[in-house]
C-alpha positions as CSV (number, residue, x, y, z in Angstrom):
1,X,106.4,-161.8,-75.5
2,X,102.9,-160.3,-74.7
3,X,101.1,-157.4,-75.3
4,X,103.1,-154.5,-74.3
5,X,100.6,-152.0,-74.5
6,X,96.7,-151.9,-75.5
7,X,95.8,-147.9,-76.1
8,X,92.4,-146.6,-77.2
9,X,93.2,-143.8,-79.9
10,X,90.6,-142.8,-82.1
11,X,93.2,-141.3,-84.2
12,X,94.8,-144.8,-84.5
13,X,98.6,-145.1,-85.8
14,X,99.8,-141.2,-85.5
15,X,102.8,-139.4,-84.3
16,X,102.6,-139.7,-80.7
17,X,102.2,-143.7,-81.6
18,X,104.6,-144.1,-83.9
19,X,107.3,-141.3,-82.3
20,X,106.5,-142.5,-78.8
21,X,104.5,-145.0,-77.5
22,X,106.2,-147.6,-79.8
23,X,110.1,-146.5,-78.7
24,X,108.7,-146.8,-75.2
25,X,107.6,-150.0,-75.0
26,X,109.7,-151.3,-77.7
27,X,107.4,-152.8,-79.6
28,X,108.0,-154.6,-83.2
29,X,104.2,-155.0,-84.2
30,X,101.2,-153.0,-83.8
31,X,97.6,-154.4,-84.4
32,X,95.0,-152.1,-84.7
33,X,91.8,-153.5,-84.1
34,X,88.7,-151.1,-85.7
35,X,86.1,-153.1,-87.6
36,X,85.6,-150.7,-90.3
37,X,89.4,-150.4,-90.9
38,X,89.3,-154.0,-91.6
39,X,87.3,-153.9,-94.4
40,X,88.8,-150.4,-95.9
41,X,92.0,-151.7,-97.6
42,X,93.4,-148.4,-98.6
43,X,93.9,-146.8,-95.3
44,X,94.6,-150.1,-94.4
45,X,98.1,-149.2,-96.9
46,X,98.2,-145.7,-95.4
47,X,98.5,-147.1,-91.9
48,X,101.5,-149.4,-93.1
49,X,103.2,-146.9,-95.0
50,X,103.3,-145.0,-91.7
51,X,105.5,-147.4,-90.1
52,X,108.8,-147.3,-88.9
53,X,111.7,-149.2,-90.0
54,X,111.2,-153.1,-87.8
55,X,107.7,-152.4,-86.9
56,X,105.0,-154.7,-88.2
57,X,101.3,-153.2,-88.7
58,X,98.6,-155.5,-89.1
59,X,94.7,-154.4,-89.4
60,X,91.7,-156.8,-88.2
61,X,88.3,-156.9,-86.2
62,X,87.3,-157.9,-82.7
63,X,87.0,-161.2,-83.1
64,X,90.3,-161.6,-85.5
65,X,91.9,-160.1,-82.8
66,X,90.9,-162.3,-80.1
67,X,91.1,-164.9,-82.3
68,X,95.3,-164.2,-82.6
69,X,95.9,-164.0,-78.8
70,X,93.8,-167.3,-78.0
71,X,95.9,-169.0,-80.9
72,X,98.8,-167.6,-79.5
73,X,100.1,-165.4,-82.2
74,X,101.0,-162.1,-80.0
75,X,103.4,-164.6,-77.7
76,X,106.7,-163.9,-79.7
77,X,106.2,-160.6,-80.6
78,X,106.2,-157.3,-78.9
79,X,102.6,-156.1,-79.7
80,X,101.3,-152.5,-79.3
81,X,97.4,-153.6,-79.7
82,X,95.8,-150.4,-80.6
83,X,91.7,-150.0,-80.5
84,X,90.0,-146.8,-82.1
85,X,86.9,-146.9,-79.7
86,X,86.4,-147.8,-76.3
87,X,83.2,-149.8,-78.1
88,X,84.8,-152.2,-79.5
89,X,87.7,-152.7,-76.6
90,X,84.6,-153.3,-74.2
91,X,82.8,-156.2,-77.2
92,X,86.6,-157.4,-77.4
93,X,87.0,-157.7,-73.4
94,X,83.4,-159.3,-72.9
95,X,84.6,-162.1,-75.6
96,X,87.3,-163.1,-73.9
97,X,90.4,-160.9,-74.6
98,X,92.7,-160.9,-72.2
99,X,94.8,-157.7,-70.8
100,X,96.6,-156.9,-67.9
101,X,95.9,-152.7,-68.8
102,X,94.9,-150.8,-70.9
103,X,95.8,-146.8,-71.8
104,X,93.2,-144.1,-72.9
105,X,95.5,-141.7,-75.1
106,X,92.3,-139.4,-77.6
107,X,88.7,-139.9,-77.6
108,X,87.6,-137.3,-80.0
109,X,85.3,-134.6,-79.0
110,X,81.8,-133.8,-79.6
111,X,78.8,-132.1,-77.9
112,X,78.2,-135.1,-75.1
113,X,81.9,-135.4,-74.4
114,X,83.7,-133.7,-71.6
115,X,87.7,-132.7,-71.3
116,X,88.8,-134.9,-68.5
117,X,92.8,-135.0,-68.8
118,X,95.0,-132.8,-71.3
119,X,93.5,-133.5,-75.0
120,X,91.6,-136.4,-73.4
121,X,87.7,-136.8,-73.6
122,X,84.8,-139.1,-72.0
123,X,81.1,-139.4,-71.8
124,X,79.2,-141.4,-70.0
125,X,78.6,-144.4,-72.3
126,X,82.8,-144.6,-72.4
127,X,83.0,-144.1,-68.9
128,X,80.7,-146.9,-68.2
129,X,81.9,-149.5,-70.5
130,X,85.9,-148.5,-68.9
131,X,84.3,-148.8,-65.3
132,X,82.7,-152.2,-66.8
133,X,86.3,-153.4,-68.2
134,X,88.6,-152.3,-65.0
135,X,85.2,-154.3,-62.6
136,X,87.2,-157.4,-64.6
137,X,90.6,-156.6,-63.3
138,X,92.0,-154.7,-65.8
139,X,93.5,-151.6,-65.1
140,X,92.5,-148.4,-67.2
141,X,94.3,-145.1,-66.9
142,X,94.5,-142.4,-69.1
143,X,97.8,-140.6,-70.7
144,X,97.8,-138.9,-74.1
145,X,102.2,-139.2,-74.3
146,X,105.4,-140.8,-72.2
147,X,106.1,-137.8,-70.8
148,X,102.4,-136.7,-69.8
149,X,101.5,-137.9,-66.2
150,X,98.6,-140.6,-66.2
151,X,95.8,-140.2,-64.3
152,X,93.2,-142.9,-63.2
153,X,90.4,-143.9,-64.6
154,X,88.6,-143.2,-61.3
155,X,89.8,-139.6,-61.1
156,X,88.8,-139.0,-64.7
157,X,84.9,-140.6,-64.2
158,X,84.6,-137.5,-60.9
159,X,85.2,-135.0,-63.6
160,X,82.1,-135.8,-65.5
């Protein structure tokens, strides 16, 4: 099977993903994709102790990443692909990843960063780079949980 969900989440693997998202689209891996996560191998255990029971957790980079889907690797498996920034979904996109959508669930805050939907935040550099990746046909919407309405990415962008 394909990707079932791609979600920006600078918080990464969490409660909401774990409890939630994974149950909803039943996936059986996730593969987070955050360069310096790659390279830190302890969280890299913390992330996979979080786990539930069936669910497969693998860490890599951009280009490991694209690397797995162009070999095929994701085509068997239910995969929650999971990016911290929307950065690195944008270098991942221009390189060739394919998605159908993608989900904005956390952004962080700061002092540039405005509240556009629930707990969700933007500034213009991620609005751009989103407006960039849905120009390529991919959908983008934002919803922090399941039971959360979504809201499009367009609707968020008139709120900054």
């Amino acid at each position: 099977m394909p990707i079932v969900l791609t979600r920006i989440d600078f918080r990464m693997i969490h409660g909401q993903v774990i409890t939630q998202w994974v149950k909803r689209c039943d996936a059986n891996e996730i593969i987070a994709v955050d360069t310096s996560l790659s390279k830190d191998i302890f969280m890299q255990e913390v992330f996979k102790m979080a786990a539930p029971k069936g669910v497969n957790i693998k860490i890599m980079d951009v280009d490991k990443a694209i690397k797995s889907q162009l070999d095929g690797n994701f085509e068997h498996r239910k995969v929650l692909l999971l990016f911290k920034t929307v950065q690195q979904l944008y270098e991942a996109v221009q390189k060739g990843l394919e998605l159908k959508d993608v989900q904005v669930g956390g952004l962080g805050g700061g002092p540039d960063r405005k509240s556009v939907n629930n707990a969700i935040t933007l500034n213009q550099e991620d609005a751009d780079w989103l407006i960039e990746i849905e120009n390529k046909g991919i959908e983008v919407y934002l919803q922090t949980t399941p039971d959360y309405p979504s809201m499009k990415l367009e609707d968020a962008v008139k709120k900054l």
